[in-house]
C-alpha positions as a Markdown table, in Angstrom:
| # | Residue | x | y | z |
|---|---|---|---|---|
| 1 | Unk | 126.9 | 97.6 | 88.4 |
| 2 | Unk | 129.4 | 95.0 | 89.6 |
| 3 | Unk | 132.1 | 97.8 | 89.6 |
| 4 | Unk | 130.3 | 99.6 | 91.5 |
| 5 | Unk | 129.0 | 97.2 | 94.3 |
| 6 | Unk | 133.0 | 95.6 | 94.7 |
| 7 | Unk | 134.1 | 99.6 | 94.6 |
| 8 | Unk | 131.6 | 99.6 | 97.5 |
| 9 | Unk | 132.5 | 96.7 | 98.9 |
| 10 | Unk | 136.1 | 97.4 | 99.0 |
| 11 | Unk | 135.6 | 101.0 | 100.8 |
| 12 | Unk | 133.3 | 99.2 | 103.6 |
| 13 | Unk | 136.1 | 96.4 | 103.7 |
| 14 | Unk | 138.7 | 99.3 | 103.9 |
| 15 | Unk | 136.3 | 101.6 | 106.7 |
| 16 | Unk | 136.0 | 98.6 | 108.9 |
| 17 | Unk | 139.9 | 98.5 | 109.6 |
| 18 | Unk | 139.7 | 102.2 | 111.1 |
| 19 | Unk | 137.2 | 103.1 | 113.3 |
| 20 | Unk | 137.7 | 107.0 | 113.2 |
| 21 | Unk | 137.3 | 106.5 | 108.8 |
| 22 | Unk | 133.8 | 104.8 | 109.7 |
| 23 | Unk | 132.7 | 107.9 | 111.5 |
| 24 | Unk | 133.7 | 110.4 | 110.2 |
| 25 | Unk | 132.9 | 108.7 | 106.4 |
| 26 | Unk | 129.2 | 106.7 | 107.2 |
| 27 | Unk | 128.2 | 107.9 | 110.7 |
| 28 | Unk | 129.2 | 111.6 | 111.1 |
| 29 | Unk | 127.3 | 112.8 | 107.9 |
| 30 | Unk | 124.0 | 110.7 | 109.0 |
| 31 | Unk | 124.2 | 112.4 | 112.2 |
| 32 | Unk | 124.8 | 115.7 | 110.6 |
| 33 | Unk | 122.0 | 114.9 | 108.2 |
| 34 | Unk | 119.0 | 114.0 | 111.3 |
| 35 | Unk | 120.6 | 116.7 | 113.5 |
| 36 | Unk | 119.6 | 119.8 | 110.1 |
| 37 | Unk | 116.1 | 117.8 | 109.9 |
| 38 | Unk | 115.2 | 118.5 | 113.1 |
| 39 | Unk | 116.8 | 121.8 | 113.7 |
| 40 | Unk | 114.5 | 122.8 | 110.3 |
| 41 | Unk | 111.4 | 121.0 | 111.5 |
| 42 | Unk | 111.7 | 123.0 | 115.1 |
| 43 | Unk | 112.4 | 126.4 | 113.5 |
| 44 | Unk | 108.9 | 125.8 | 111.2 |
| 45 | Unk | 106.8 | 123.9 | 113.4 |
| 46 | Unk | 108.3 | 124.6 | 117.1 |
| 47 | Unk | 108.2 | 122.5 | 120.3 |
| 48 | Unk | 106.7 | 118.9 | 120.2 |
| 49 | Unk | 108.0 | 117.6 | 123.6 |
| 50 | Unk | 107.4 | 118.8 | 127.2 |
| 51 | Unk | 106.7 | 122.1 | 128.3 |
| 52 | Unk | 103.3 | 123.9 | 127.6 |
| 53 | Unk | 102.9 | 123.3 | 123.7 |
| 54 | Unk | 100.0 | 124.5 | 121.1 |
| 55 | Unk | 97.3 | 121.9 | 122.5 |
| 56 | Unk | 98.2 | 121.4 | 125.6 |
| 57 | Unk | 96.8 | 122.4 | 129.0 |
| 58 | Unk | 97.1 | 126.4 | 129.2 |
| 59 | Unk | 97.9 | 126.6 | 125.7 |
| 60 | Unk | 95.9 | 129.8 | 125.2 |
| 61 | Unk | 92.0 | 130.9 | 125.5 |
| 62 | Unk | 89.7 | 129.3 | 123.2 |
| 63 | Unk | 87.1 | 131.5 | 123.3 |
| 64 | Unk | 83.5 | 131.5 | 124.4 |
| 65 | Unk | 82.9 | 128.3 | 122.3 |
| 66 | Unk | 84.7 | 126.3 | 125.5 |
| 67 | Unk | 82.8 | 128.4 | 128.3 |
| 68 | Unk | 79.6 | 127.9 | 127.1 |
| 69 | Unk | 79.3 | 124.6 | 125.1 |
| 70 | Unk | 77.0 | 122.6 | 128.1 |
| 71 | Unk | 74.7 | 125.3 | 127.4 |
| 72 | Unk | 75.2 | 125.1 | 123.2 |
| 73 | Unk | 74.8 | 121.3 | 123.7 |
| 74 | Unk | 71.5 | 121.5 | 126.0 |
| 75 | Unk | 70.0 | 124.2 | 123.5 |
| 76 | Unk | 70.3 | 122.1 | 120.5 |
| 77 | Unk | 69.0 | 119.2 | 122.3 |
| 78 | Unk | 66.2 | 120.5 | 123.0 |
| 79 | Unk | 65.8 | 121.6 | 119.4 |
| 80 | Unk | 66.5 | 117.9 | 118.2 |
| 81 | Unk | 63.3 | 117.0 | 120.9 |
| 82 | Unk | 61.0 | 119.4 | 119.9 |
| 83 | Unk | 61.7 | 119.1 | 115.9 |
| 84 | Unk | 61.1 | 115.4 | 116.6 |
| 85 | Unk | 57.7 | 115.5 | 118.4 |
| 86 | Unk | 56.6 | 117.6 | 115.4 |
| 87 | Unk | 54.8 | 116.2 | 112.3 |
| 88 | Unk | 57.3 | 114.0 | 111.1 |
| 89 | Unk | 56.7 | 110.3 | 109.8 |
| 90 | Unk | 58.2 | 107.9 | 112.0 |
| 91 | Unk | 61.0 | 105.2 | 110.9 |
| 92 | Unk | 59.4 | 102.5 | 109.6 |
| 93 | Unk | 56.2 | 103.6 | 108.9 |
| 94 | Unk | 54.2 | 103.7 | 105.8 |
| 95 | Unk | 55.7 | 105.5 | 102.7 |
| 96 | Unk | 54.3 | 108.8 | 101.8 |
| 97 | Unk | 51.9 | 108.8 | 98.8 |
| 98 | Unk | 52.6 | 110.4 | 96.2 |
């Protein structure tokens, strides 16, 4: 492990004295490396950033569930009201025999 860490060493000592080694040896295959991750990630999973995108405003009709959801929402609170005032035991009260 020694030999390998002064090996390593010695190249970084060496990379240092030439700018265009460090690039093109440490830098230019990182950049490389980031630049295929995200040309992959946008060819599977698309756009991310600006522009109209899968969520966001205009991003396609969503059905009747949007238009009508006040009146989904008022209907099954009414429901919830009318189950309540039924013949329920209240919270609290005394326990059911059994």
């Amino acid at each position: 492990m020694k030999a390998y860490l002064a090996l390593t060493q010695n190249e970084l000592r060496l990379a240092f004295r030439d700018k265009q080694v460090l690039f093109f040896n440490y830098a230019f295959p990182l950049i490389f490396f980031f630049l295929f991750l995200f040309v992959i990630r946008a060819a599977f999973w698309g756009r991310r950033w600006g522009g109209p995108g899968r969520w966001g405003p205009g991003s396609g009709d969503h059905g009747e569930w949007r238009k009508g959801r006040g009146a989904m929402f008022e209907d099954w609170h009414r429901r919830q009201h009318e189950q309540a005032s039924g013949d329920h035991p209240s919270a609290g009260g005394e326990p059911a025999a059994v």
